[in-house]
C-alpha positions in Angstrom: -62.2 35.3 0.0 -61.0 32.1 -1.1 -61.1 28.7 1.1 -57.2 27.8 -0.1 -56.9 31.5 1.9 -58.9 30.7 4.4 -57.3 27.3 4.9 -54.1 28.8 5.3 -54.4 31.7 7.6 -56.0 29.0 10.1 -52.9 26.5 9.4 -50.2 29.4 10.2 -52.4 31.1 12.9 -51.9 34.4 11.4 -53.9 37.6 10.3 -55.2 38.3 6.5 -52.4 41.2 6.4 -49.7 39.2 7.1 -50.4 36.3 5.3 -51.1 38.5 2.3 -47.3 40.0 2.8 -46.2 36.5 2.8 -47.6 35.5 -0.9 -46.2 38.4 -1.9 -42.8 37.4 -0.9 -43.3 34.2 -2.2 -44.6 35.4 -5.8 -42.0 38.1 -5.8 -39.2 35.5 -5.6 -37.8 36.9 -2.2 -37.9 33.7 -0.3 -35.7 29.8 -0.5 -38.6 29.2 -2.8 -37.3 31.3 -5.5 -34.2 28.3 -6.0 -37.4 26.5 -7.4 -36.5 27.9 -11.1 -33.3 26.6 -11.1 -33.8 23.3 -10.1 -34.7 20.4 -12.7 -37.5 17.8 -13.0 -41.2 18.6 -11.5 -42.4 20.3 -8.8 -45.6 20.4 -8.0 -48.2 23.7 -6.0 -49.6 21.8 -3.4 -51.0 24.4 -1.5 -52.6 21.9 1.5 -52.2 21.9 5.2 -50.6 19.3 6.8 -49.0 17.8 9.9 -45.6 18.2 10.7 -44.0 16.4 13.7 -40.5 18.0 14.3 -37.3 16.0 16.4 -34.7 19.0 17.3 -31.4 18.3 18.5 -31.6 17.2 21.7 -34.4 14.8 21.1 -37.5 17.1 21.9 -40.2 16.4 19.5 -43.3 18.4 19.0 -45.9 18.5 16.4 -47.0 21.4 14.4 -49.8 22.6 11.6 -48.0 23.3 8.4 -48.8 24.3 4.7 -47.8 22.7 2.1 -46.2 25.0 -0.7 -44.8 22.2 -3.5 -44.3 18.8 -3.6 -41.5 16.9 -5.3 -40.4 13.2 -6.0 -37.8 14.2 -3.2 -39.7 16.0 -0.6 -41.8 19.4 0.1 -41.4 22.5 0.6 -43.6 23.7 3.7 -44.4 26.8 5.4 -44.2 26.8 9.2 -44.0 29.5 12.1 -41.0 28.5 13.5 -37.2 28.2 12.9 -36.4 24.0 12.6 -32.5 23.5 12.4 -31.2 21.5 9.6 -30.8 18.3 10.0 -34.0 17.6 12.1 -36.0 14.8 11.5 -39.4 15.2 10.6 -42.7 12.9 9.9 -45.0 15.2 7.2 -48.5 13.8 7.8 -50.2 14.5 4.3 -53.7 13.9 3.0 -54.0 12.2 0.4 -55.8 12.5 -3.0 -58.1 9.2 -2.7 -58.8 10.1 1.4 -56.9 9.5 4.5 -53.4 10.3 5.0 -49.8 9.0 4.8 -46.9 9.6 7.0 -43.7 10.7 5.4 -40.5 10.3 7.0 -37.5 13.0 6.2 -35.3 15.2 7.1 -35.4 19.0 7.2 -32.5 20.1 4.8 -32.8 23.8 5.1 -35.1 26.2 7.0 -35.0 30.3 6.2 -37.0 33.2 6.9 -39.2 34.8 4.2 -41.1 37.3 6.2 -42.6 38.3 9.7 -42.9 34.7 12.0 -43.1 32.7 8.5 -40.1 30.1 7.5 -40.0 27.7 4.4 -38.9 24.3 5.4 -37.1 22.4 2.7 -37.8 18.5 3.6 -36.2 15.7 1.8 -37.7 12.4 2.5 -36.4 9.0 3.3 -37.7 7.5 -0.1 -38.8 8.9 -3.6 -42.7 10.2 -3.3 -45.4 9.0 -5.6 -46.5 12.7 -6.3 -49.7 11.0 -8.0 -51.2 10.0 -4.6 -50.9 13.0 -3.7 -51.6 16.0 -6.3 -53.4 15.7 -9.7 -50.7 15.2 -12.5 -51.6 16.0 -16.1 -50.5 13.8 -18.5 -48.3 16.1 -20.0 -46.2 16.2 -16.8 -46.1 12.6 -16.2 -42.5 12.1 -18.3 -41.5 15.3 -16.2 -41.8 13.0 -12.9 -37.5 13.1 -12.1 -35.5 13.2 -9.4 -35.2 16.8 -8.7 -31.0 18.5 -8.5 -31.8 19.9 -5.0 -30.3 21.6 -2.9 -29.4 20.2 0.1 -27.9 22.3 2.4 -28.5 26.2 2.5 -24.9 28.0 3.9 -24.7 31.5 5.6 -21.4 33.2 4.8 -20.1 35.6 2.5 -17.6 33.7 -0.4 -15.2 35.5 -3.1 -14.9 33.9 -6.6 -12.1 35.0 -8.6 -11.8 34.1 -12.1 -11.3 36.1 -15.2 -14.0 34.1 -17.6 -17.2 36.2 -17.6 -19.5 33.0 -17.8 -17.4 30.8 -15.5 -17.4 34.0 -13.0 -21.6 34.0 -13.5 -21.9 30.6 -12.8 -20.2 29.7 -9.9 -21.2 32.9 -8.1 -24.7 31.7 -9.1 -24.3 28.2 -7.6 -23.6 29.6 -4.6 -25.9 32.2 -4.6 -28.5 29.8 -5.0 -26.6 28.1 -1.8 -27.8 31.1 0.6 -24.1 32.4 0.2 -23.5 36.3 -0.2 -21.0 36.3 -3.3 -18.2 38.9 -4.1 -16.9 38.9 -7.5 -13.6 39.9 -9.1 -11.7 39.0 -12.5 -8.5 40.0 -11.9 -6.0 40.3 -8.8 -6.7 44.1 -7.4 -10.3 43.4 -7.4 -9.9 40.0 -5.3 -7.7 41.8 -2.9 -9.9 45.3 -2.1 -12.9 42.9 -1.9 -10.7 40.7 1.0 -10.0 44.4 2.1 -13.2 46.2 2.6 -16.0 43.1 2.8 -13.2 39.9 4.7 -15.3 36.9 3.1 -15.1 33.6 5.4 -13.4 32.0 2.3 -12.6 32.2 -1.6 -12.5 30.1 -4.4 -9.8 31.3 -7.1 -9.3 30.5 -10.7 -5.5 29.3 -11.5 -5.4 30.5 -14.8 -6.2 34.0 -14.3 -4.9 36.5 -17.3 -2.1 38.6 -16.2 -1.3 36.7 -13.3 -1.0 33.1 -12.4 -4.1 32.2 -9.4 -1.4 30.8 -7.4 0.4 34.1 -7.0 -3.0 35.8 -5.9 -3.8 33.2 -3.2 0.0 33.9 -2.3 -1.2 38.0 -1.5 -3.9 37.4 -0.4 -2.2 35.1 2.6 0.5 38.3 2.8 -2.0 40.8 3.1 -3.4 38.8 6.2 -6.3 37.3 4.7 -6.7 33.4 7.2 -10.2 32.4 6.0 -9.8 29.2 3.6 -8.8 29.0 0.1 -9.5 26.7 -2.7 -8.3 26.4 -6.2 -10.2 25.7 -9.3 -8.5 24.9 -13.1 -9.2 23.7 -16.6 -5.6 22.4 -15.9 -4.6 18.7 -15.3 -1.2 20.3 -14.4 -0.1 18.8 -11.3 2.5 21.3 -10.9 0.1 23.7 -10.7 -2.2 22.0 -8.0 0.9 21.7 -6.0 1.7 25.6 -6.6 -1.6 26.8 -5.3 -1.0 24.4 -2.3 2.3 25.8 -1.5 1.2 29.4 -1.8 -1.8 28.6 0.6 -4.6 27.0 -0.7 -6.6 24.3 0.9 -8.4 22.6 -1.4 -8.6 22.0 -5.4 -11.5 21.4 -7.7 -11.1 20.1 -11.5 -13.2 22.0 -13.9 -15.3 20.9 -15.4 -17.2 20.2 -12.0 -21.0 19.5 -11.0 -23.0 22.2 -9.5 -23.5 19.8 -6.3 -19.4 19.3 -5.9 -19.0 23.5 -6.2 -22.0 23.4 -3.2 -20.0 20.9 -1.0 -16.9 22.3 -1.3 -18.4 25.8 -0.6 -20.0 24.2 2.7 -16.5 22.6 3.6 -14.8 26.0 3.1 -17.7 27.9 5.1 -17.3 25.1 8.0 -13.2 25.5 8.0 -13.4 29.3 8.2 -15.8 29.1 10.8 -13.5 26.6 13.1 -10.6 28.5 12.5 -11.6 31.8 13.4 -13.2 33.5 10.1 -16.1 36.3 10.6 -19.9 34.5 11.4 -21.7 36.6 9.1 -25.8 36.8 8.7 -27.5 35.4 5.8 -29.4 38.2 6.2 -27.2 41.1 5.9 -27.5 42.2 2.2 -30.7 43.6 3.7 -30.1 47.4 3.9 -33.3 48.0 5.9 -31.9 45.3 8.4 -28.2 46.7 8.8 -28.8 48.7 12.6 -30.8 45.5 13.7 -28.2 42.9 12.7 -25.4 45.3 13.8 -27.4 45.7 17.7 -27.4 42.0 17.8 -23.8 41.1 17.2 -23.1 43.1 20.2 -25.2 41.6 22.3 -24.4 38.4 21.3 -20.7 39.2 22.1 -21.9 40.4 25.4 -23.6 37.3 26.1 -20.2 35.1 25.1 -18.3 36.9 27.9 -21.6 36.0 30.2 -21.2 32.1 29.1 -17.9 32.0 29.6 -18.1 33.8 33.2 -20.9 31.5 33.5 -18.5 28.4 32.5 -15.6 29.3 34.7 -18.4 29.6 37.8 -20.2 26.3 36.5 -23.3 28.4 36.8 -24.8 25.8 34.6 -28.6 27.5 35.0 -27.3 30.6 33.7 -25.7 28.8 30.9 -29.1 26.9 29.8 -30.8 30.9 29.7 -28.1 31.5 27.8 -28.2 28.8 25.4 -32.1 28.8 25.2 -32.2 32.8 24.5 -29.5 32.2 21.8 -30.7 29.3 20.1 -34.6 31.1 20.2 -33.4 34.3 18.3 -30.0 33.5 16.3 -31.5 32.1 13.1 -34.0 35.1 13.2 -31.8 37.1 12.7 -29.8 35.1 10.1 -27.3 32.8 12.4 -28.8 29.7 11.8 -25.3 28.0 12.9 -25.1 30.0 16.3 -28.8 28.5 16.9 -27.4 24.8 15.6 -24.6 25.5 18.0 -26.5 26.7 21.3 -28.8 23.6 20.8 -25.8 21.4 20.8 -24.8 22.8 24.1 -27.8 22.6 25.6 -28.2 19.2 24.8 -24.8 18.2 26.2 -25.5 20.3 29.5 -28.3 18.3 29.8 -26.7 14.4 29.3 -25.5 12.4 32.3 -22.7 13.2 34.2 -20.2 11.0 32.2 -21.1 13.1 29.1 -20.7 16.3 30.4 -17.2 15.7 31.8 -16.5 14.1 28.4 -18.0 16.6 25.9 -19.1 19.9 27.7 -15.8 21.8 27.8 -14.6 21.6 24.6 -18.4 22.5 23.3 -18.8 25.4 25.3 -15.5 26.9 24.1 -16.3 26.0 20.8 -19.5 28.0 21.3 -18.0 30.9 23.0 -15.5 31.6 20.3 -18.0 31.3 17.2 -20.1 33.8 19.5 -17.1 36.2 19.0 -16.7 35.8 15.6 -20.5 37.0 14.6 -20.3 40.2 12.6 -23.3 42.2 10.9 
């Protein structure tokens, strides 16, 4: 066996079977590392362990033995054990090429599960890398040495595009794919309402100038059929008349095509955030996994269960069983694909645990915050 192998099953303290199920992920495309084909600029296999030192929120900072998958002028890509919530700061500790190491300051900009314990951590750091002191660079790859389009945030939601262009439709729905979001596609008005029907997407984003119908007159249904999640508008057109139209029949937010990958991506995360405060389905990132459907389905309902619990728990100021709470929800919801209920419970549990000033100031109105996106998960 190989010492790169070797190296690595000691790293992620795991077995030879499971780390064998993990590079087969990995080379099959079925993990984060898959959006590597779509980004531009250089990235290069690294395949080294490292040291990662990890700040949650809440200020608890531990330090951990990672693997280095790629490096980039903005950051790696490393494999860990556990779940790290986004934003977290982190200090990579890498060897370098000509000896010693180098500390890297960042900040973890997504973290998802590939397989078993294993997550890919996407890490921007705080400055542009010199990948040269750290990998071998032919010369043919040294005019390659860009700033990478990343991507920095990776949502959890389900999304509906409408639009009746064929390669408009493709990509959108695959700048968003790419964004971790499940997509539903339609071209025409039926098709965007059964999708709202039978799948309720936390938000859409609708083409005005839609063949047969004008977009503003879909958003318009889909508000009368009863759909709340939030709404935006995209167009070729500079009209403003029909900006204001698509605002009046219920749309939120507007977006002039042409448009950058990166402003489709923000909007989708402000959409996603919106539905999610105002009472949209919490969906998994997980649940176009089949295989995965009666596990994801078991742990909805218990996490319902356990929002009555924190809210009994609230009313009784029972803060200890609040904190089991918190901890057991914040261990296990990105495992299952709710990385936001973990984000959330963390953010709890860190307010539970300030001074007395903070939690008459902040706790309230974060607990009930928590307890209704608990209510909202769906499988």
């Amino acid at each position: 066996m190989s010492k790169p192998f070797d190296t690595t099953l000691r790293t992620l303290n795991t077995n030879h079977q499971q780390l064998r199920k993990l590079l087969l992920h990995l080379e099959n495309g079925e993990s984060p590392g898959a959006i590597e084909k779509e980004r531009r600029g250089l990235r290069i296999a690294m395949f080294k362990p490292m040291v990662a030192w990890i700040t949650q929120p809440g200020g608890n900072r531990q330090g951990f033995n990672v693997f280095a998958r790629n490096v980039s002028q903005n950051g790696f890509s490393i494999l860990h054990e556990r779940f790290a919530y986004s934003g977290s700061r982190i200090e990579i500790v890498a060897p370098l090429l000509r000896g010693g190491t180098k500390t890297y300051p960042g900040t973890v900009r997504f973290c998802r599960h590939i397989t078993g314990p294993f997550h890919e951590l996407g890490v921007r750091t705080d400055s542009l890398l010199d990948i040269r002191q750290l990998v071998s660079v032919t010369r043919k790859d040294q005019d390659k040495l860009v700033v990478l389009d990343t991507i920095d945030t990776q949502l959890s939601g389900m999304c509906l595009v409408v639009d009746d262009l064929d390669l408009d439709l493709d990509l959108a729905s695959h700048w968003l794919e790419i964004s971790g979001l499940k997509i539903l596609r339609a071209k025409d008005a039926n098709s965007a309402i059964k999708a709202v029907r039978e799948s309720s997407p936390n938000f859409a984003i609708v083409d005005l100038l839609l063949g047969g119908t004008h977009g503003a007159d879909l958003i318009q249904q889909l508000r009368n059929k009863g759909f709340s999640g939030p709404i935006a508008a995209i167009s070729a057109s500079e009209c403003p008349e029909d900006q204001h139209k698509a605002i009046e029949a219920g749309a939120c937010a507007f977006l002039q095509k042409p448009y950058e990958p990166r402003q489709l991506q923000e909007l989708a995360g402000q959409l996603l955030e919106a539905s999610e405060s105002s009472g949209g389905e919490v969906r998994s990132s997980l649940a176009g996994k089949a295989e995965l459907a009666p596990l994801l389905k078991k742990y909805a309902q218990q996490v319902k269960e356990l929002a009555e619990s924190i809210e009994q728990a609230w009313s009784k100021q029972d803060h200890e069983t609040l904190r089991r709470a918190c901890l057991a929800i914040k261990g296990s919801g990105a495992t299952y694909g709710f990385g936001q209920i973990s984000e959330r419970a963390a953010i709890v549990q860190s307010v539970l645990a300030g001074g007395q000033e903070r939690k008459n100031a902040n706790a309230e109105a974060e607990v009930m915050q928590f307890i209704s996106l608990l209510r909202r998960v769906a499988a």
